[in-house]
N, C-alpha and C positions, 0 to 999 in steps of 0.2 A: 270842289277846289282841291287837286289833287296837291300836296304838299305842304296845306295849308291844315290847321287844326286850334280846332273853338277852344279859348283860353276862358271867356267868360260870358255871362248870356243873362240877360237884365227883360223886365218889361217897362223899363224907366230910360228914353230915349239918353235924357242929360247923362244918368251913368254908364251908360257907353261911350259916349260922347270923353266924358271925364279920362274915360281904361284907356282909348284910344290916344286923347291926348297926351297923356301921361308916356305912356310906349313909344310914342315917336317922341317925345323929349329924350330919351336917352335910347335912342335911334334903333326902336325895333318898328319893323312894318305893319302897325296892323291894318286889318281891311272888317270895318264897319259892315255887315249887312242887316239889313231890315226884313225879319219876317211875319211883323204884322202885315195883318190882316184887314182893313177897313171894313171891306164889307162884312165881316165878322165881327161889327162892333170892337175895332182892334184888337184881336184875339193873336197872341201871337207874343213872340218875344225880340230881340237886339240880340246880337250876336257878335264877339270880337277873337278873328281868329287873328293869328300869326306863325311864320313859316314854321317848319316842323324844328326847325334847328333855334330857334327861338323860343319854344315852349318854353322848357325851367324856367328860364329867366325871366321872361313874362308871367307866368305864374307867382313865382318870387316874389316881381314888383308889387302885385296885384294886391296880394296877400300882405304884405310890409308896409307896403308906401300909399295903400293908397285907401280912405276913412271917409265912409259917406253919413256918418253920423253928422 
């Protein structure tokens, strides 16, 4: 995904689910992909990039706002 770069990366579907939602509430794009694995017994991780020009700030949020305890 040329332009695009992994801000965060889970083996816990709901916390990506969470990153993504979060990011588009204060209108950054991100783009969800899945790369478990099934027939690897899920073997594999979530992944949540967003555009290159979005990083910091994504990362920012990531790290400030957002508590999976």
């Amino acid at each position: 995904m040329k332009g695009w770069q992994k801000v965060f990366e889970t083996d816990q579907s709901y916390h990506a689910e969470i990153v993504k939602d979060v990011l588009e509430e204060v209108n950054i794009t991100p783009v969800l992909i899945n790369k478990r694995d099934s027939s690897l017994n899920n073997f594999g991780q979530y992944e949540v990039h967003v555009a290159s020009e979005d990083v910091l700030r994504a990362l920012q949020i990531i790290k400030n706002d957002i508590d999976f305890k």
